[in-house]
Legacy VTK file of the C-alpha trace (Angstrom):
# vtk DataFile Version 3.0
C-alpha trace
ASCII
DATASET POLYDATA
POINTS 103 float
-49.184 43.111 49.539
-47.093 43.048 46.003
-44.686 40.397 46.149
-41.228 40.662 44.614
-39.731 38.452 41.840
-36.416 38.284 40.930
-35.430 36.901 37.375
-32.128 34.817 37.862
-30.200 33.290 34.939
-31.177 29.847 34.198
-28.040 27.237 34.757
-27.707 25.075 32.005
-26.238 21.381 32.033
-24.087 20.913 29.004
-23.530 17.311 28.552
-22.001 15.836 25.167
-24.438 13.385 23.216
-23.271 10.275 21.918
-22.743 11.231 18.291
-19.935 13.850 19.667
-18.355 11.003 21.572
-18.492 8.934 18.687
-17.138 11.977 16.356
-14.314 12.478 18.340
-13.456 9.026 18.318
-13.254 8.635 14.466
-11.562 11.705 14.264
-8.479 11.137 16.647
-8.049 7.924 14.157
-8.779 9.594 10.949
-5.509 12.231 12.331
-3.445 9.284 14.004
-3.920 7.416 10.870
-2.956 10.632 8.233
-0.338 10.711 10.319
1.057 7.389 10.651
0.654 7.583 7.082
2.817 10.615 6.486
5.429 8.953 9.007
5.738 5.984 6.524
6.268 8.263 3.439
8.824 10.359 4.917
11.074 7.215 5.999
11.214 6.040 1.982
14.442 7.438 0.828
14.188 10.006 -2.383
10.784 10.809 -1.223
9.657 14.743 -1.153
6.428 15.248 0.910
6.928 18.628 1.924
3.718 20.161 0.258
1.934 17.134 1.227
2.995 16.557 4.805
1.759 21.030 4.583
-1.512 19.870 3.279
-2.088 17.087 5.903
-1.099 18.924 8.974
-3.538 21.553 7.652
-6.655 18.864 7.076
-5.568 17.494 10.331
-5.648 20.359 12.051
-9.059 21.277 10.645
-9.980 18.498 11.821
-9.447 18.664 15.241
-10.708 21.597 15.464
-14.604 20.370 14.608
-14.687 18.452 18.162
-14.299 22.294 20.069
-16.413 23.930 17.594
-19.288 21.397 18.090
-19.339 21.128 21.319
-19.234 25.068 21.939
-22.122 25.816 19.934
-24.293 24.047 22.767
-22.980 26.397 25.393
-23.111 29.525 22.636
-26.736 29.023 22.147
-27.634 29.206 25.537
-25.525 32.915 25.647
-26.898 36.222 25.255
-27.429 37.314 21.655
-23.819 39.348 21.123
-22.072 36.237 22.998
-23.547 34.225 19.983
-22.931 36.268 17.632
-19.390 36.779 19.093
-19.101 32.957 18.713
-20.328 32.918 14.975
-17.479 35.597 14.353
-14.551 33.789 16.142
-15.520 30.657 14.396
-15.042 32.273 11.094
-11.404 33.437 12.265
-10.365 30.422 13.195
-11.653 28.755 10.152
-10.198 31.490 8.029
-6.600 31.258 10.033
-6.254 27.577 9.522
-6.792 27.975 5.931
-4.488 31.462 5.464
-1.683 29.817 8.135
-1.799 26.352 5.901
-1.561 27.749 2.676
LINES 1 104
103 0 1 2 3 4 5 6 7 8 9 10 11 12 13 14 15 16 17 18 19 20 21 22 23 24 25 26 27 28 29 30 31 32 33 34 35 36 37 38 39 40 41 42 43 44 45 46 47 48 49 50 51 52 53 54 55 56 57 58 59 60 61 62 63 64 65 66 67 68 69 70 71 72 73 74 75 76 77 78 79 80 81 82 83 84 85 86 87 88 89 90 91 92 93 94 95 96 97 98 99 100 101 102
């Protein structure tokens, strides 16, 4: 007598390593400090820091946007092909919109 098998989609665990902990640490200071920073300039008197304050909301925001990216790609690689590939392309918009937005 055959016997069936079914294939069933494996369920994966996505935990964060330590490095991404520890990434995301450094990075919410690196952006509280930038702006903390940028707070302090703008409370001097005679001071213009409107392209700067631009250019550190947009290396802020690029930034934060590393701790999503990272810790996607572990649940991307586990997708079908297109899903990846999906991924890879929405990455690239995002990167490219933070940069076109900023500029």
């Amino acid at each position: 007598m055959a016997t069936r098998t079914t294939r069933t989609r494996r369920a994966y665990t996505y935990t964060a390593r330590a490095w991404e902990f520890k990434l995301a640490f450094w990075l919410v200071i690196v952006i509280g400090v930038a702006m903390a920073i940028t707070a302090i300039l703008n409370l001097i008197p005679g001071v213009n820091l409107n392209n700067v304050k631009s250019v550190i909301v947009s290396i802020c925001t690029a930034i934060a946007l590393i701790i999503p990216v990272v810790m996607s790609y572990q649940v991307a690689r586990h997708e079908q092909t297109w899903m990846f590939v999906l991924w890879i392309v929405c990455v690239i918009l995002v990167v490219f919109g933070v940069i076109v937005v900023n500029i």
